[in-house]
Structure formats: C-alpha cells, structure tokens
N, C-alpha and C positions, 0 to 999 in steps of 0.2 A: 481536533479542530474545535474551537469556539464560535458557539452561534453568538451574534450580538444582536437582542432583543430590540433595544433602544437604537434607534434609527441616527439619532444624533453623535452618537458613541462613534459609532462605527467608522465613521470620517476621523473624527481622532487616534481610534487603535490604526486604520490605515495607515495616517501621516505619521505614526509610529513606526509601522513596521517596514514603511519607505525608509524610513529616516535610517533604521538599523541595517538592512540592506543596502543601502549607500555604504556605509560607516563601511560593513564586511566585503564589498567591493574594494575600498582603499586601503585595508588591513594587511599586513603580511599574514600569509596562513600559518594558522598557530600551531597544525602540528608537525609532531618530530620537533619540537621546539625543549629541550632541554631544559625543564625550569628550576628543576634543580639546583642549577649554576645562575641562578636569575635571585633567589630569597633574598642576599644581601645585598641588590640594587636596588634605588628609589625606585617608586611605582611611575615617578614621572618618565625615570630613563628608558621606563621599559615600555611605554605605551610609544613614547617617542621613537622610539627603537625599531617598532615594529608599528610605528603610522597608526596606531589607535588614536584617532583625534575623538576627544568625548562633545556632547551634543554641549552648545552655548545654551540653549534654556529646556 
C-alpha cells in the first residue's frame, strides 16, 4: 500500500485508480486467454477484441 504524503496528490492517484477500475469492469477477463495465438495481431484488434478501451487523456 502507498501512503500519499501530499494532500493534493491524493485526489489525483484516486481519480486514477477510479478510472482503472472502470476500465477492468468493462474488460473481458484476460485470463486463460491464449496469447500465444494473439502476437501476430494488431494491438488495436486486440484491445478491441477484448473491450480494453484506453483512457482519452
């Protein structure tokens, strides 16, 4: 666990780790996921594939 010193910080690593929790809410779960069979696909097909949508900023 990380303590965050700075009082202001702390609002930001939050709205971060909201943000990533969302994100792993709408993912498909990655394991047992074969990736093996995945290396010679774009990165795009594969986020797409499995609903990884990456954060806009």
């Amino acid at each position: 666990m990380s303590i965050v010193y700075d009082v202001e910080l702390s609002v930001k690593y939050m709205d971060v780790i909201a943000q990533g929790w969302i994100m792993a809410k709408h993912a498909t779960l990655l394991f047992g996921i074969e990736w093996n069979l995945l290396w010679e696909s774009p990165l795009d097909d594969v986020r797409t594939s499995l609903n990884i949508i990456l954060p806009t900023s």
